[in-house]
C-alpha positions as CSV (number, residue, x, y, z in Angstrom):
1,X,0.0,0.0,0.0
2,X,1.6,3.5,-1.1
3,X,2.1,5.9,2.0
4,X,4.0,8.2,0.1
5,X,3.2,9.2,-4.1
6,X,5.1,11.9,-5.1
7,X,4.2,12.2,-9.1
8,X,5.9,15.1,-11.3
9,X,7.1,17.1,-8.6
10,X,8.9,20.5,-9.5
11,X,10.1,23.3,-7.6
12,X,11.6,26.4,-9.0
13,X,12.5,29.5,-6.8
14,X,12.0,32.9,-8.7
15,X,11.8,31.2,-12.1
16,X,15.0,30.3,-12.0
17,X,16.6,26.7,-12.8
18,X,14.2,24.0,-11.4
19,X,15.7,22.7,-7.8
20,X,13.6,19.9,-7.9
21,X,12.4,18.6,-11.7
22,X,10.0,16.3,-12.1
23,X,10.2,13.8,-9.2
24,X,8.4,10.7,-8.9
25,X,8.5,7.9,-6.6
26,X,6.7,5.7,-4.0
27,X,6.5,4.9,-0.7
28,X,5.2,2.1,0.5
29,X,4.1,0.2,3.9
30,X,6.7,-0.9,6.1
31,X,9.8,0.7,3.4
32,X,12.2,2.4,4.8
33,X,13.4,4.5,2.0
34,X,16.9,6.6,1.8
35,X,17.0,9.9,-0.4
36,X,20.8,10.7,-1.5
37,X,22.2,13.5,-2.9
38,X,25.2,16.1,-3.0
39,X,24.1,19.4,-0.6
40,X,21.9,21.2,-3.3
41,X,20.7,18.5,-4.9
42,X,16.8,18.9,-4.3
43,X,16.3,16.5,-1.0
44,X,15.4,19.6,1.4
45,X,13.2,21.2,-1.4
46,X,11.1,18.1,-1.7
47,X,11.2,17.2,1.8
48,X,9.1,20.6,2.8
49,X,7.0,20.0,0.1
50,X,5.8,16.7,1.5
51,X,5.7,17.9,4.4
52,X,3.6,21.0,3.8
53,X,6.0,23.3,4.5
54,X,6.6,24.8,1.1
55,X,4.0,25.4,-1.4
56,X,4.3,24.0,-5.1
57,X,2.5,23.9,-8.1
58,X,3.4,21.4,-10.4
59,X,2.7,17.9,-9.7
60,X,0.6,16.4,-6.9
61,X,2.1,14.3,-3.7
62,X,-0.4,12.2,-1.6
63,X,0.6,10.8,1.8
64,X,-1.6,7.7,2.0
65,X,-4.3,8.6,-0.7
66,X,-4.7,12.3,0.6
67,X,-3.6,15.1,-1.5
68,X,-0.6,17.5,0.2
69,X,-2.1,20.4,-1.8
70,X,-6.1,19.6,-1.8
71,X,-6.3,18.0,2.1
72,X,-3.5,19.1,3.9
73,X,-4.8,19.2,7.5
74,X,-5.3,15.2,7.0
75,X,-1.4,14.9,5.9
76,X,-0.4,16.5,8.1
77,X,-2.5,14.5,10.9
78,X,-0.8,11.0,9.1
79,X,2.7,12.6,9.1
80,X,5.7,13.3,11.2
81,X,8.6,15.8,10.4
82,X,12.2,15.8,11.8
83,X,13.8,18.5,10.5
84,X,18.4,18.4,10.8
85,X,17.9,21.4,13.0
86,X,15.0,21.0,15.2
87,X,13.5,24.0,16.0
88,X,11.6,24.0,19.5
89,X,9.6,26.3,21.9
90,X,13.2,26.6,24.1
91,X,10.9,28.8,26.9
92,X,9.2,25.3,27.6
93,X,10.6,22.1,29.7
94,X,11.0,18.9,27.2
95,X,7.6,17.4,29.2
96,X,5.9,20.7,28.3
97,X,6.8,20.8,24.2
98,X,5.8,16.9,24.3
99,X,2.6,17.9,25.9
100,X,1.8,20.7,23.4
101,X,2.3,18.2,20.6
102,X,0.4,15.5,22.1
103,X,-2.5,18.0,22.5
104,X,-2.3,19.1,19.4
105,X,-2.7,16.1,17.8
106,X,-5.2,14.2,20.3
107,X,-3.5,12.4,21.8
108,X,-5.4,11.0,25.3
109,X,-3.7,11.4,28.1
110,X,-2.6,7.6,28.7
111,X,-1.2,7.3,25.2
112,X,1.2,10.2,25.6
113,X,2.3,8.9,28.9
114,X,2.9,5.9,27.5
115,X,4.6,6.9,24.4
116,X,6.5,9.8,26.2
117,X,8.2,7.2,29.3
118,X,8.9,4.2,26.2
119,X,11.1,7.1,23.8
120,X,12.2,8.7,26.4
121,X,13.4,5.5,28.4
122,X,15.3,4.7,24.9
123,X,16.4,7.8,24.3
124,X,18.0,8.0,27.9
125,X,16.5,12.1,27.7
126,X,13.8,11.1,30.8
127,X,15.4,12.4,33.8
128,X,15.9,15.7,31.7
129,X,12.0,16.3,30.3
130,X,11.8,19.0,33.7
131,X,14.1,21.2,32.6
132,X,14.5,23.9,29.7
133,X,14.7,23.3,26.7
134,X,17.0,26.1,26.2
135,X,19.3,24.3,28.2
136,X,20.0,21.4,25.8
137,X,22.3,20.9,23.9
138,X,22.0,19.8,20.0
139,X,21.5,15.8,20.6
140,X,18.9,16.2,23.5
141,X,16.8,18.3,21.0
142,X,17.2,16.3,18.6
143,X,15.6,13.6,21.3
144,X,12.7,15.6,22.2
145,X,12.0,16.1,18.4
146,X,12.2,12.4,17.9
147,X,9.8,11.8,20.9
148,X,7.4,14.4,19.6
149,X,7.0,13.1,15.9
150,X,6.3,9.6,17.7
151,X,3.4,10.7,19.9
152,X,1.0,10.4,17.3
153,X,2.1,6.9,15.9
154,X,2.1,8.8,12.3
155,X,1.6,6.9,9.4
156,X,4.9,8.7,7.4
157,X,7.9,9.5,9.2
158,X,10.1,12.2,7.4
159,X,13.7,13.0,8.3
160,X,16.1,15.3,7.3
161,X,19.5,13.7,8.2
162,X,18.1,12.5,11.7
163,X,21.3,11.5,12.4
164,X,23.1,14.2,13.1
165,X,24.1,15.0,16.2
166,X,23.1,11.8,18.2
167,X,25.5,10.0,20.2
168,X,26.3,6.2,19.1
169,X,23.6,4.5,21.3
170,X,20.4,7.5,20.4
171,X,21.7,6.4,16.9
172,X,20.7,2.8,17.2
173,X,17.8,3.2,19.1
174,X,16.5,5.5,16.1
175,X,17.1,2.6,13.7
176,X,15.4,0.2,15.9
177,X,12.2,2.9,16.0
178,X,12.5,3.2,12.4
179,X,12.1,-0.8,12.2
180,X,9.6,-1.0,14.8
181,X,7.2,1.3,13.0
182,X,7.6,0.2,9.9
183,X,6.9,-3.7,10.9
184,X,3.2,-2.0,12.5
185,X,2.7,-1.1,8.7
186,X,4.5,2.3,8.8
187,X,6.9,3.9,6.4
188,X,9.9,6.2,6.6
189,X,11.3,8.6,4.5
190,X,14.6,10.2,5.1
191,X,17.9,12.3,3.4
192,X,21.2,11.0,4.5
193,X,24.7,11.8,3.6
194,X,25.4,8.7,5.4
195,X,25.5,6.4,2.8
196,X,26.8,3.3,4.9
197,X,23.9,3.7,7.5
198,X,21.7,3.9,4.3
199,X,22.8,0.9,2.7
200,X,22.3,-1.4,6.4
201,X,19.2,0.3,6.9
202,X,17.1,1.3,3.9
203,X,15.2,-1.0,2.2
204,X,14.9,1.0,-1.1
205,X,16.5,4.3,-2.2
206,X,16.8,7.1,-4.3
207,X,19.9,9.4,-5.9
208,X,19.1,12.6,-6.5
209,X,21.2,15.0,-8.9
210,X,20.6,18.6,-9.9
211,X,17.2,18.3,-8.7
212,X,16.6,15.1,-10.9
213,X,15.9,11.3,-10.0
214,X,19.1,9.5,-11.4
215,X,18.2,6.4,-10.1
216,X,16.2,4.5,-7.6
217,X,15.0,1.6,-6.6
218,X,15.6,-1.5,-3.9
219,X,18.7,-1.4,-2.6
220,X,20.0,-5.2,-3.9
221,X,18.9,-3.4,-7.5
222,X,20.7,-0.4,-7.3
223,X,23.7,-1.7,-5.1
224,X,24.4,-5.4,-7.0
225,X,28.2,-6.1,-6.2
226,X,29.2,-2.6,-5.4
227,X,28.5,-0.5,-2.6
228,X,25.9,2.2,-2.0
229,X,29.2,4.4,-1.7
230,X,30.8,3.2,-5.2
231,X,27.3,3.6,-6.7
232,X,26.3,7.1,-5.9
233,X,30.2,8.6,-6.7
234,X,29.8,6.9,-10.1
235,X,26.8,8.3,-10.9
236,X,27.0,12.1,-9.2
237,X,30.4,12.3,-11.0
């Protein structure tokens, strides 16, 4: 079942060249799927288009049959964002921001408590959800904005390099979250520049050039004998 349908997706800023030209791809139940590219590529620009952060007229994406453009409340009630440089209410404790979120999206108060102490047990971040945000540093953001896309169980995950910044074990507890979801008929979408932690962990993937889709795919198609690495230098070069 498609989660994610991006069909003939282009962005240009000021009429200028096109930084994302005529995307399509698919996202599926339980995929987790990798999106590669050189900085400038066209992975942010599509990535805030799905998400409903940036407007766009040509082509049409659909997160699980609803239309970004035509039904966006209802994507935006399926979906989760992670941004590479989360961007919190810092004036709030972590507790507080997850509890905004959780109201926000309806989330009965024995849910959240449940979600909240399960993330935040894995993400090691509980004994710090009383105090400021402000006082945080980059990883224990990063955390809280993990545990807040969670809180709703959304049907499409998005990332934007969600690694960055997380020490080794917050790292592997993300994967493990990824799988977890995705094995309760979730999907994920992400942008890495991490093309080894791609390769162990995505299931399909796509390269991105100049704004263009050079090639995508599963990743025992696209990879064959090489590795992910070998692949995406020979084809950005």
């Amino acid at each position: 079942m498609s989660i994610l349908k991006i069909d003939n997706y282009s962005k240009s800023y000021n009429g200028a060249k096109k930084a994302a030209d005529n995307i399509s791809l698919t996202v599926e139940s339980g995929d987790i799927y990798g999106f590669i590219g050189h900085n400038g590529a066209g992975k942010s620009t599509t990535i805030r288009a799905i998400v409903g952060v940036l407007d766009f007229s040509e082509g049409e994406i659909y997160i699980d049959g609803h239309s970004v453009k035509n039904e966006p409340l209802e994507c935006k009630r399926l979906t989760a964002y992670i941004p590479d440089n989360p961007d919190l209410y810092e004036n709030l404790t972590g507790m507080q921001y997850l509890n905004f979120i959780a109201d926000l999206f309806g989330v009965s108060s024995a849910d959240r408590k449940a979600r909240i102490d399960e993330y935040a047990g894995k993400l090691e971040i509980t004994d710090a959800l009383g105090d400021p945000i402000s006082s945080y540093s980059h990883g224990m953001k990063q955390k809280v904005a993990i545990i807040s896309a969670l809180i709703h169980e959304p049907k499409l995950m998005v990332m934007d390099e969600p690694f960055v910044g997380l020490d080794p074990k917050a790292a592997y507890m993300l994967k493990e979250i990824m799988h977890d979801m995705c094995k309760r008929g979730s999907a994920v979408f992400f942008s890495t520049h991490v093309l080894d932690v791609a390769e162990k962990l995505c299931n399909k993937v796509a390269i991105i050039k100049e704004g263009k889709i050079i090639s995508q795919g599963t990743m025992e198609e696209l990879v064959g004998e090489k590795s992910l690495e070998e692949v995406f230098l020979d084809q950005i070069t």
